[in-house]
C-alpha positions in Angstrom: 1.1 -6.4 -6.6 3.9 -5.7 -4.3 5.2 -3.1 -3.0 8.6 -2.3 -3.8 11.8 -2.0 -1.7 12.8 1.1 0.1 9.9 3.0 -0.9 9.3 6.3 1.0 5.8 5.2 2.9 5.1 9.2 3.5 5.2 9.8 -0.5 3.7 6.2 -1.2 0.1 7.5 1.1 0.7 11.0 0.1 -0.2 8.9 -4.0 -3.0 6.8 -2.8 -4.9 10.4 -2.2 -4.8 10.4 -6.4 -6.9 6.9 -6.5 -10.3 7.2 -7.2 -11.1 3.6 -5.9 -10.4 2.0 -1.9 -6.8 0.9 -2.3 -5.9 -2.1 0.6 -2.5 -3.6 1.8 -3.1 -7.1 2.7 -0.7 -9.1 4.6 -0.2 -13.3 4.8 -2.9 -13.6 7.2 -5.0 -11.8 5.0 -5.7 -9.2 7.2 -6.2 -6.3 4.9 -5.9 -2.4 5.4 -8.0 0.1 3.7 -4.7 2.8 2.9 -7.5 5.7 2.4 -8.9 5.7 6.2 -6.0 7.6 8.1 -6.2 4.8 10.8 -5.2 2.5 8.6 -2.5 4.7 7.5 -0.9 4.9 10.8 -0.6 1.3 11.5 1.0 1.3 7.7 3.5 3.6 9.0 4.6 1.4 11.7 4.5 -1.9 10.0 6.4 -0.2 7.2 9.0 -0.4 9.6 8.9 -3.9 9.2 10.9 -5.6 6.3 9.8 -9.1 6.4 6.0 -8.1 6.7 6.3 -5.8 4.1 8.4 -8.0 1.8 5.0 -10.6 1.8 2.4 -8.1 2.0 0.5 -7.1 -1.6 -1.3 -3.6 -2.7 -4.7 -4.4 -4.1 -6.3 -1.7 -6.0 -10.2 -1.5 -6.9 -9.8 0.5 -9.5 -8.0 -0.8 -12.2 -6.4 2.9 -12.6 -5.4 3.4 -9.4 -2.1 0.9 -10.5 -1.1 3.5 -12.9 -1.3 6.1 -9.6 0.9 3.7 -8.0 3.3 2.1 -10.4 6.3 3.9 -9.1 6.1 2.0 -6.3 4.9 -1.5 -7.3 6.4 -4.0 -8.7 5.1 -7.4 -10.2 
């Protein structure tokens, strides 16, 4: 799933502490992000900055839940 425009990123990690599962953004180059390890949640900050990165990146849950945690700020 994507993730949608003009999301707040703060609120958007602030959810993924709701998900039971690993929850990972994963960009073109397949390069993937585990959004549950604050590292990775730091570098999402500053890439969120980034429109055209963001516009191709995807939100891959594990849990099949966790999509429900996030549908406010997915889309299709």
């Amino acid at each position: 799933m994507r993730l949608k425009e003009n999301i707040n990123p703060v609120e958007f990690l602030k959810q993924i502490k709701n998900c039971k599962e690993d929850v990972f953004l994963e960009t073109e180059e397949d390069d993937a992000l585990n959004l549950k390890s604050v590292l990775s949640q730091y570098v999402f900050i500053v890439l969120a900055g980034q429109e055209e990165l963001m516009k191709n990146a995807r939100v891959v849950c594990r849990g099949e839940k966790d999509y429900q945690v996030l549908a406010e700020y997915l889309s299709a």
